[in-house]
C-alpha positions, 0 to 999 in steps of 0.5 A: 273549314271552321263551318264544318267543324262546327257542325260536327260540333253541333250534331255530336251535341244533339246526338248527346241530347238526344241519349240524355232524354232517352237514357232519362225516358228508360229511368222514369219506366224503370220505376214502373217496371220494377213495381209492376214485377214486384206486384206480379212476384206478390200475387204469385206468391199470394196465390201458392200461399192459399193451398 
């Protein structure tokens, strides 16, 4: 009875893990996501500026 209650133990530890790196993986893009908007707002921006 205790075997399989550490393997429940054990698998709800890798499913943790494995939300940890994908939550740390959506993080790290965030940041490239966030620039690349930005850099799509400025050039929309520079370009109604020009007329």
């Amino acid at each position: 009875m205790t075997h399989r209650k550490n393997e429940k133990g054990q698998s709800l530890l890798e499913y943790a893990m494995v939300a940890a790196v994908v939550a740390a993986a959506v993080i790290a893009m965030s940041t490239y996501v966030f620039r690349s908007v930005q850099a799509t707002q400025q050039t929309i921006q520079t370009e109604f500026q020009k007329e």
